[in-house]
PyMOL commands that place a pseudoatom at each C-alpha (Angstrom):
pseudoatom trace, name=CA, resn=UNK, resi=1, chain=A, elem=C, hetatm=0, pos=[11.492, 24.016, 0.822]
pseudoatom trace, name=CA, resn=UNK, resi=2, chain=A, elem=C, hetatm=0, pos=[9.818, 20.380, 1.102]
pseudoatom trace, name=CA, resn=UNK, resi=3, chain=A, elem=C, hetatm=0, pos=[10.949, 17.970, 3.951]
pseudoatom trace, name=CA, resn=UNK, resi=4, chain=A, elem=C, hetatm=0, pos=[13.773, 16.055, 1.495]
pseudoatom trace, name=CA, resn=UNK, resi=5, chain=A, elem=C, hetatm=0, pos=[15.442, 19.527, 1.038]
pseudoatom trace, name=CA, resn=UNK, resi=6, chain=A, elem=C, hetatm=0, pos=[15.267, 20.055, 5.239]
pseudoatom trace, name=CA, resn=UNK, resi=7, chain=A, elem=C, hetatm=0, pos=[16.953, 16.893, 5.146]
pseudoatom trace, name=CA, resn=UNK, resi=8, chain=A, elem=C, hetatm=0, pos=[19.464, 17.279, 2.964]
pseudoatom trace, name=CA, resn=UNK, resi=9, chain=A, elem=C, hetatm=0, pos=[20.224, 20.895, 4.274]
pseudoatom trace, name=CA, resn=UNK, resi=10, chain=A, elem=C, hetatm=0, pos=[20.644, 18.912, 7.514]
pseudoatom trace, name=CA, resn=UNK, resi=11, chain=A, elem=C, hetatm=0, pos=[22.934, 16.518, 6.049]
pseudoatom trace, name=CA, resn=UNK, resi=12, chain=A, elem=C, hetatm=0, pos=[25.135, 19.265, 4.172]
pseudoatom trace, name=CA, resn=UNK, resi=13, chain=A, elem=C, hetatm=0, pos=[25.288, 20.848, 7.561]
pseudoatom trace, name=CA, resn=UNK, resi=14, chain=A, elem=C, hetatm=0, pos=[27.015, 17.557, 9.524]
pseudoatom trace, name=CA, resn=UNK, resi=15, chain=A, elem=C, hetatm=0, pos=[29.295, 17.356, 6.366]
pseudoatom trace, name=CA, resn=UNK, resi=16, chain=A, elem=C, hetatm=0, pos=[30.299, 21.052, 7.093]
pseudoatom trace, name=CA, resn=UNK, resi=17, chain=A, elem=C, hetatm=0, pos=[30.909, 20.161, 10.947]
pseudoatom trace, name=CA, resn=UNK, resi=18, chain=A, elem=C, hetatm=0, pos=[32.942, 17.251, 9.559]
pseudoatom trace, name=CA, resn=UNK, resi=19, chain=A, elem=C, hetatm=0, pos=[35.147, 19.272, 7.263]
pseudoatom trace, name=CA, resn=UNK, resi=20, chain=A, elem=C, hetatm=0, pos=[35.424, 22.445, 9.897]
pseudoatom trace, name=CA, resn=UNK, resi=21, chain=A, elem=C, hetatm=0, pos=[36.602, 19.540, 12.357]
pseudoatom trace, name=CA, resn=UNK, resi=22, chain=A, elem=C, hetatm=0, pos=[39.117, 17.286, 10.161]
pseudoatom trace, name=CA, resn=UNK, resi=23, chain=A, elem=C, hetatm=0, pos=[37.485, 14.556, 11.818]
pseudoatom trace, name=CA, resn=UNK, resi=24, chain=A, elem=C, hetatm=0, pos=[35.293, 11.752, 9.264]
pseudoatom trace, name=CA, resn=UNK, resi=25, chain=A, elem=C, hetatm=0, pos=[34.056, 9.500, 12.071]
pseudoatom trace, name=CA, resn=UNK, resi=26, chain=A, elem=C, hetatm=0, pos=[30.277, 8.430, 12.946]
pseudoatom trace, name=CA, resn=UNK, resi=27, chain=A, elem=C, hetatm=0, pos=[30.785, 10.770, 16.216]
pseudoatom trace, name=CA, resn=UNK, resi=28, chain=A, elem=C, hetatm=0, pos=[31.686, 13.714, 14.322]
pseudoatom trace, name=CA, resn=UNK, resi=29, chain=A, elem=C, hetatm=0, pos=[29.258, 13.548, 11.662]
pseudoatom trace, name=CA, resn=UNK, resi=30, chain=A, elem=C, hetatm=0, pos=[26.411, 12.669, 14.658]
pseudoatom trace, name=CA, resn=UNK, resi=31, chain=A, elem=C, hetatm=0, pos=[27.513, 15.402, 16.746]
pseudoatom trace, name=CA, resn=UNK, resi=32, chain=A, elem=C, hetatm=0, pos=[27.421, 17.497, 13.201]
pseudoatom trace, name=CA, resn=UNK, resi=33, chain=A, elem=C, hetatm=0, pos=[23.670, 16.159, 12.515]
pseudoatom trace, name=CA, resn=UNK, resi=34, chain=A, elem=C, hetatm=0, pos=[22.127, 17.151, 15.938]
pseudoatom trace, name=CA, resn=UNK, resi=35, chain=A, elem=C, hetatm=0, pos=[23.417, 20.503, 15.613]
pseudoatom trace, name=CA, resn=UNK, resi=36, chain=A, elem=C, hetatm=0, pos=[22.418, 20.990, 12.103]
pseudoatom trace, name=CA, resn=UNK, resi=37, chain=A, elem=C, hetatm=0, pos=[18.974, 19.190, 13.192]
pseudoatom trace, name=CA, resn=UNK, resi=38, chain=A, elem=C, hetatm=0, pos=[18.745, 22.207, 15.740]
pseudoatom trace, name=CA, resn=UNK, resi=39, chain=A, elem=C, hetatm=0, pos=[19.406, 24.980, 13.639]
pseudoatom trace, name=CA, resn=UNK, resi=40, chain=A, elem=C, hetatm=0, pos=[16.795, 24.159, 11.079]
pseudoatom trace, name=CA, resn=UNK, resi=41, chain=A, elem=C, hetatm=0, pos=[14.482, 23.201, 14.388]
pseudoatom trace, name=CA, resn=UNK, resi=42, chain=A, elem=C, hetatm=0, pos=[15.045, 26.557, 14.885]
pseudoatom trace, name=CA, resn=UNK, resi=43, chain=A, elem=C, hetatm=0, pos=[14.472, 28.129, 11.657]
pseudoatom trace, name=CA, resn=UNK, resi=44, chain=A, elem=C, hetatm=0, pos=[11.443, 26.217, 10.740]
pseudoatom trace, name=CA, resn=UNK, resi=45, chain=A, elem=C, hetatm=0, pos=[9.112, 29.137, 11.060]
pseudoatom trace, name=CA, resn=UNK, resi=46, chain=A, elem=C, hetatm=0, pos=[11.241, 30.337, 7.636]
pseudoatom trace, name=CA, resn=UNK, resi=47, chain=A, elem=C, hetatm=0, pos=[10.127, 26.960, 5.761]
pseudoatom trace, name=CA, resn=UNK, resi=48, chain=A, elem=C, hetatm=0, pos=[6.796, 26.491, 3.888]
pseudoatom trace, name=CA, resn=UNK, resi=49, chain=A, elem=C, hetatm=0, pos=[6.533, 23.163, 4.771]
pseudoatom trace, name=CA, resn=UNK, resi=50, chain=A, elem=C, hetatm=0, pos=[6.235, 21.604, 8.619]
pseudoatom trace, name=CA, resn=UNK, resi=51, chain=A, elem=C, hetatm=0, pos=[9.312, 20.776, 9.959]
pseudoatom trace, name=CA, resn=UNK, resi=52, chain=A, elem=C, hetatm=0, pos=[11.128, 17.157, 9.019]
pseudoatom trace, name=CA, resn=UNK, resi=53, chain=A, elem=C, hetatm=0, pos=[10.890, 16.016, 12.664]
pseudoatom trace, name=CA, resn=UNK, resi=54, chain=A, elem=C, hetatm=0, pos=[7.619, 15.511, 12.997]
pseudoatom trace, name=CA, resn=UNK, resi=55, chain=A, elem=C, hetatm=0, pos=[7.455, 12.710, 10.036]
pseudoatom trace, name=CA, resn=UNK, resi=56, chain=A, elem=C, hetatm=0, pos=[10.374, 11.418, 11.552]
pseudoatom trace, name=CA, resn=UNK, resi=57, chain=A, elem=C, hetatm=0, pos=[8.834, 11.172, 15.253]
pseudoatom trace, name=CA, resn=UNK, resi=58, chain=A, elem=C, hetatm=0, pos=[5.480, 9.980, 13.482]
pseudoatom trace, name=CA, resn=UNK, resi=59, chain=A, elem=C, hetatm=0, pos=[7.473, 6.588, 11.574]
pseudoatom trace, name=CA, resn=UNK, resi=60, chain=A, elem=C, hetatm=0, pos=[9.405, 6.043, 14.345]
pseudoatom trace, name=CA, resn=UNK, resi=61, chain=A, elem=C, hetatm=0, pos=[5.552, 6.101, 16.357]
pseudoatom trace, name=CA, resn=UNK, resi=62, chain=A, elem=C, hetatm=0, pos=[4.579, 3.578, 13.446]
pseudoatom trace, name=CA, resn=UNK, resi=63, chain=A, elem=C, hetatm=0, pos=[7.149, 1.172, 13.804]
pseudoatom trace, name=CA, resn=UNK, resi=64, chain=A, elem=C, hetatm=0, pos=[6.972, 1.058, 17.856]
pseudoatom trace, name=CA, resn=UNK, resi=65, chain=A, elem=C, hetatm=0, pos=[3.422, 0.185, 16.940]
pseudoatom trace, name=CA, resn=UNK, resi=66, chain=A, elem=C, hetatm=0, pos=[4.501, -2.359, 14.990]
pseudoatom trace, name=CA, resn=UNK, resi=67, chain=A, elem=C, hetatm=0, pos=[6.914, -3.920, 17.345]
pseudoatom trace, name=CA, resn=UNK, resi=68, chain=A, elem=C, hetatm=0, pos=[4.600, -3.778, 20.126]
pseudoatom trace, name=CA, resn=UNK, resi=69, chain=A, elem=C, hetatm=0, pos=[1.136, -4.980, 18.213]
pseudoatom trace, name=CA, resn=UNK, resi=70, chain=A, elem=C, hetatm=0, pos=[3.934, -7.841, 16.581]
pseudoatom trace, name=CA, resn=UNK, resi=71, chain=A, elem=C, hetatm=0, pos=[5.053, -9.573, 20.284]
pseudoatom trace, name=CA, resn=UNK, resi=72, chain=A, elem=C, hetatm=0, pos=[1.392, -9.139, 21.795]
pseudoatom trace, name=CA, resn=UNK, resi=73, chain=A, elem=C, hetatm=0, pos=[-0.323, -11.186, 18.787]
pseudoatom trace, name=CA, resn=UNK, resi=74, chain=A, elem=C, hetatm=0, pos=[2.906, -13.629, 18.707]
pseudoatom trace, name=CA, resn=UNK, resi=75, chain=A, elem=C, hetatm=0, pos=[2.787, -14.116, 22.178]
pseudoatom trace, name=CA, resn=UNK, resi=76, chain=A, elem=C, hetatm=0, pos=[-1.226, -14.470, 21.803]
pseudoatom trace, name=CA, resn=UNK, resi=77, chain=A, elem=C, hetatm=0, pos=[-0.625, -17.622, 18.960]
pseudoatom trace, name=CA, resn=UNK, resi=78, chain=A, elem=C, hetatm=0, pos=[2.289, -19.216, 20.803]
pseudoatom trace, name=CA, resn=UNK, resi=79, chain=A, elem=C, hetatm=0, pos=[-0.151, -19.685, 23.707]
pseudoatom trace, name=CA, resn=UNK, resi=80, chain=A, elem=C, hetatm=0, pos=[-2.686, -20.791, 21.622]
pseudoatom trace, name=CA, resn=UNK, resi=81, chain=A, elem=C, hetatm=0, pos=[-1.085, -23.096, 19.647]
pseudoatom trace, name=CA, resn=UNK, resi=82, chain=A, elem=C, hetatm=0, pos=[1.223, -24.941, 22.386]
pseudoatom trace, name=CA, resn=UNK, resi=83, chain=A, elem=C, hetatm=0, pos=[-2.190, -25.748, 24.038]
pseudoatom trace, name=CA, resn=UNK, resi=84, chain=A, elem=C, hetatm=0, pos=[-3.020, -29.380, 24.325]
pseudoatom trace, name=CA, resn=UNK, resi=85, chain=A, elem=C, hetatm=0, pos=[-6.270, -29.640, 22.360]
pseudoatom trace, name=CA, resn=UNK, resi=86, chain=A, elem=C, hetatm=0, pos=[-6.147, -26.746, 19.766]
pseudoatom trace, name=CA, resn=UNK, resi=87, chain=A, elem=C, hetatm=0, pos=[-9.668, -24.676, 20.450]
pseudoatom trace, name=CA, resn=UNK, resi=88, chain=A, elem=C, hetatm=0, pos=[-9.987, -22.234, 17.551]
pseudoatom trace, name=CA, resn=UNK, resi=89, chain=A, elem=C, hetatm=0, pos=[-12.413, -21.624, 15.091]
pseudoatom trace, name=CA, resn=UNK, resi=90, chain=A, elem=C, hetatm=0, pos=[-10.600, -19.881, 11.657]
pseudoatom trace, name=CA, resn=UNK, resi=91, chain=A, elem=C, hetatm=0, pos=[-12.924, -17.560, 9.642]
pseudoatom trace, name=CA, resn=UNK, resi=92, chain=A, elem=C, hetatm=0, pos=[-13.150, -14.536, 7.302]
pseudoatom trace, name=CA, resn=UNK, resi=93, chain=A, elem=C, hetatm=0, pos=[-14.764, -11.089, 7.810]
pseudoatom trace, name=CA, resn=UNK, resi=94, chain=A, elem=C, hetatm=0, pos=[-15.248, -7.768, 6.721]
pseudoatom trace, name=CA, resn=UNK, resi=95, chain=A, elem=C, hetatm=0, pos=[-13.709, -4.696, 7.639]
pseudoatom trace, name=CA, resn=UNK, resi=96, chain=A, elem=C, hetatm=0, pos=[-13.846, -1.337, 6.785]
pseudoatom trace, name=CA, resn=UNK, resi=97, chain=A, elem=C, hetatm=0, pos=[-10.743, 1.007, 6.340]
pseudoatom trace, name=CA, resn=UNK, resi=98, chain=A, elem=C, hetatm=0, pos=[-10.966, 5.208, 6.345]
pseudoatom trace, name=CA, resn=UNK, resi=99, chain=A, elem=C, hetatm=0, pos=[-7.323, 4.987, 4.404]
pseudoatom trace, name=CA, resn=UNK, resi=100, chain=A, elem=C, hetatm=0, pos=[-7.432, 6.317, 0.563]
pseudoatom trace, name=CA, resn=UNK, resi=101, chain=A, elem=C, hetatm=0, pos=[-4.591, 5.921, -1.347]
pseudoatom trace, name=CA, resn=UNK, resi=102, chain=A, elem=C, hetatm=0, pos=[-3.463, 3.064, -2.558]
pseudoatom trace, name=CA, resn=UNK, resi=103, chain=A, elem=C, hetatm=0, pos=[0.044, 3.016, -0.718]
pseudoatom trace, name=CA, resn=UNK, resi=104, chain=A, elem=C, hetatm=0, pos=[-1.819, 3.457, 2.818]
pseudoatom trace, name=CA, resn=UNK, resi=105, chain=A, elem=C, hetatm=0, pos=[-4.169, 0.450, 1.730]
pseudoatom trace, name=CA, resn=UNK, resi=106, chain=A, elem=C, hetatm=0, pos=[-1.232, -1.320, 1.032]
pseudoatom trace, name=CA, resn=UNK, resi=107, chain=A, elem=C, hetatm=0, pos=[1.160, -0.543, 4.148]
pseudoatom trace, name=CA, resn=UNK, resi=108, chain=A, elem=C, hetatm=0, pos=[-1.967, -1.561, 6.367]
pseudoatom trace, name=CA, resn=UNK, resi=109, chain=A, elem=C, hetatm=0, pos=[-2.475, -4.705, 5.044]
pseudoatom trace, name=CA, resn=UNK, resi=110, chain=A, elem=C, hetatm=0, pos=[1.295, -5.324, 5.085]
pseudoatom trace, name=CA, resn=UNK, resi=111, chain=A, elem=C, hetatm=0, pos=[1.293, -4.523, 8.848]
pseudoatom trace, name=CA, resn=UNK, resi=112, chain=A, elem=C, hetatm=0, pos=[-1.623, -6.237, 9.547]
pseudoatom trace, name=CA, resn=UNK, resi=113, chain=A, elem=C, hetatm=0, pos=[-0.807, -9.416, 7.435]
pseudoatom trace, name=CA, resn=UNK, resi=114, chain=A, elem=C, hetatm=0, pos=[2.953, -9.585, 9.272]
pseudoatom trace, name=CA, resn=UNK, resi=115, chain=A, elem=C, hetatm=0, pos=[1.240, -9.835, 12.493]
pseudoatom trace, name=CA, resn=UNK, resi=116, chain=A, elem=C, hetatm=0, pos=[0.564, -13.512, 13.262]
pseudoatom trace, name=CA, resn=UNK, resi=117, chain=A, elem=C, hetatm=0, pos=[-2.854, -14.732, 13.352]
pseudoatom trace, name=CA, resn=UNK, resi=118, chain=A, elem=C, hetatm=0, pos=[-4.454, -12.456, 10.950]
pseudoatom trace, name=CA, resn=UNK, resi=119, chain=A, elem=C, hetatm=0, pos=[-3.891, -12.378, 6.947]
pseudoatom trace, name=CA, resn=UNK, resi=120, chain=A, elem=C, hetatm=0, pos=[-5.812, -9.785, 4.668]
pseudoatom trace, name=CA, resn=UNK, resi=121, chain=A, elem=C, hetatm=0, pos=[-6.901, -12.026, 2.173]
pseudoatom trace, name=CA, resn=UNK, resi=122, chain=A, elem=C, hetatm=0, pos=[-8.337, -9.509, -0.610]
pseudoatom trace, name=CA, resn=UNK, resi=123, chain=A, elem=C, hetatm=0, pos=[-8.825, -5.941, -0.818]
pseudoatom trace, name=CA, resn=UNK, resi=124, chain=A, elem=C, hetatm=0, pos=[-11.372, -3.631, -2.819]
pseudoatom trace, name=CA, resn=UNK, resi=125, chain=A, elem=C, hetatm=0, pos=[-9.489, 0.307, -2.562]
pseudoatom trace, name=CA, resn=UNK, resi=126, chain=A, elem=C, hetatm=0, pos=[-12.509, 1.405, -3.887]
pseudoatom trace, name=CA, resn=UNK, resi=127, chain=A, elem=C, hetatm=0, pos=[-15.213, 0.536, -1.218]
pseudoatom trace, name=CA, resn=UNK, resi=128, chain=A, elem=C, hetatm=0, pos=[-12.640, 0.922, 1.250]
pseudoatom trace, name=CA, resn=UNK, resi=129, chain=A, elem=C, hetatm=0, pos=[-13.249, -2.470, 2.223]
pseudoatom trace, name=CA, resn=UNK, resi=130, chain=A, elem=C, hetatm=0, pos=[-10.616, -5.780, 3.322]
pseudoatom trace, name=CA, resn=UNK, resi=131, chain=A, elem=C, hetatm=0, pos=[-11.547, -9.627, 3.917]
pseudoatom trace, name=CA, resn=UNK, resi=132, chain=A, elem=C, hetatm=0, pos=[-9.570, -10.863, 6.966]
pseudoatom trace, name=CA, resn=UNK, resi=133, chain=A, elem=C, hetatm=0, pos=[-8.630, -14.644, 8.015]
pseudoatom trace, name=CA, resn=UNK, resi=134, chain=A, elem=C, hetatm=0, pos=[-8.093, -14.854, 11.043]
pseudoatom trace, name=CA, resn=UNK, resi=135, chain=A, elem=C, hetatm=0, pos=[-6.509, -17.988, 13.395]
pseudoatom trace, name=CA, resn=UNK, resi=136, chain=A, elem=C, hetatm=0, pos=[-9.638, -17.604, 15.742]
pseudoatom trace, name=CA, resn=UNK, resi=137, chain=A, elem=C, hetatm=0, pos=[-12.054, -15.255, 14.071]
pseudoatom trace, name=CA, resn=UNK, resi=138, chain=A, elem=C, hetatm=0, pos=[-14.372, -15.152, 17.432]
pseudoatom trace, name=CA, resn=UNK, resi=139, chain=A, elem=C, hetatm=0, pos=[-11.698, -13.697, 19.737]
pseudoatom trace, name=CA, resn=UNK, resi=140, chain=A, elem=C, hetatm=0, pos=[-9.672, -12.104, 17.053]
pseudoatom trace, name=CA, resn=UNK, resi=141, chain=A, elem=C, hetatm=0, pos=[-12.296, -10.001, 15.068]
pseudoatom trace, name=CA, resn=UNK, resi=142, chain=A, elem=C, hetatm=0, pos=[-12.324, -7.278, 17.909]
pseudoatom trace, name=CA, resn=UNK, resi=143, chain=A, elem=C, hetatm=0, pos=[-8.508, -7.543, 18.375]
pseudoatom trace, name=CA, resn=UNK, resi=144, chain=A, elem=C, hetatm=0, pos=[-7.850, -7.306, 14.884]
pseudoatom trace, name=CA, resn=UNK, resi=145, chain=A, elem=C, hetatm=0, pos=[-9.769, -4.148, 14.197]
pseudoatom trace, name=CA, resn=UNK, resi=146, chain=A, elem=C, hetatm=0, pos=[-8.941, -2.591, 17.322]
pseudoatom trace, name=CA, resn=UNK, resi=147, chain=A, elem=C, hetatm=0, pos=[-4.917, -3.134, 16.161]
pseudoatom trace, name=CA, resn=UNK, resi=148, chain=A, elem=C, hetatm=0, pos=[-6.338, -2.240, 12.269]
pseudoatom trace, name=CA, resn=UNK, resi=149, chain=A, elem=C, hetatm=0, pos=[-7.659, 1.254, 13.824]
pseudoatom trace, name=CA, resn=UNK, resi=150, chain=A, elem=C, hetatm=0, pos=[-4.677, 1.862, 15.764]
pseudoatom trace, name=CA, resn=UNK, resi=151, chain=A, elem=C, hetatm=0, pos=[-2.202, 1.451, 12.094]
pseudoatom trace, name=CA, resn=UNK, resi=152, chain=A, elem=C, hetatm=0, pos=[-4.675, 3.291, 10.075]
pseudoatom trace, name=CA, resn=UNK, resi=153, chain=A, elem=C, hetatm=0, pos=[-4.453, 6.400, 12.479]
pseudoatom trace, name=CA, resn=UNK, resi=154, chain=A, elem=C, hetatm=0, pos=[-0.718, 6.013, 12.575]
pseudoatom trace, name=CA, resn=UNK, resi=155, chain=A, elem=C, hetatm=0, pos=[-0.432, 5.927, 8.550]
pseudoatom trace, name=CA, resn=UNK, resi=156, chain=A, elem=C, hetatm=0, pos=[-2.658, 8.997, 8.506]
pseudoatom trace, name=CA, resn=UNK, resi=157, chain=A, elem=C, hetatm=0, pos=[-0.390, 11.104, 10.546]
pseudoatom trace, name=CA, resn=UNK, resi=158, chain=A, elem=C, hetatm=0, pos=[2.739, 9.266, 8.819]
pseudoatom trace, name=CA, resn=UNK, resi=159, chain=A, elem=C, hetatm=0, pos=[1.415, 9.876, 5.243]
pseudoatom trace, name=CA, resn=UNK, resi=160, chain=A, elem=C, hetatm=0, pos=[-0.557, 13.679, 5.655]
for i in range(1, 160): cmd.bond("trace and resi %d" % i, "trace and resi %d" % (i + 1))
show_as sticks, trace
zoom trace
């Protein structure tokens, strides 16, 4: 069993608590899909694969990474740009990325390109290597593959 089928078992399972209750409202079918998300918590040792949570608890940890890396590096341009006299200096460099596949290349520059002040300019999956622009390539270089390290490690455990 793969982690679609835990899913879907946990979706029959609310349906089942739905029908057994006469009830087809969001509560219902929520109350339905925690207890259904319990039993096969429970019964996981019986499944090949690992259970369904932990990809679930892993995106979730990717998207609050997101959010969080998306207001500090907004907040970061809004100050820089509502300055009086603009002091940046815009450049391109090199980084390195330990992601393989071609989807993880491409959700990491996505991330990293929707963050403001940075845009991943081109990309070579084969060296493993990205060109960056960034608003202020002195300050932002560090920043940028500090907040580059921090998605790559959360697309790893997402993805593997």
């Amino acid at each position: 069993m793969n982690i679609t089928t835990q899913l879907l078992l946990n979706l029959l399972i609310a349906f089942v608590y739905m029908l057994l209750n006469e009830s087809w409202n969001v509560v219902v079918f929520g109350i339905g899909y925690t207890i259904g998300f319990i039993i096969i918590f429970l019964m996981r040792r019986f499944f090949p694969e690992s259970f369904y949570g932990k990809k679930a608890i892993s995106i979730a940890k990717l998207i609050g990474l997101f959010i969080v890396e998306l207001f500090k590096s907004t907040w970061v341009v809004a100050l820089q740009v509502t300055r009086p006299k603009l002091n940046i200096q815009p450049g391109i460099f090199r980084s390195e990325t330990i992601l393989k596949t071609e989807f993880e290349i491409t959700l990491l520059s996505a991330l990293v390109t929707l963050t403001p002040g940075s845009v991943i300019m081109e990309i070579d999956p084969k060296a493993g290597v990205m060109f960056i622009h960034a608003m202020d390539a002195k300050d932002y270089r560090n920043n940028i593959t500090r907040t580059m390290r921090k998605f790559e490690n959360a697309i790893i455990e997402v993805m593997r």
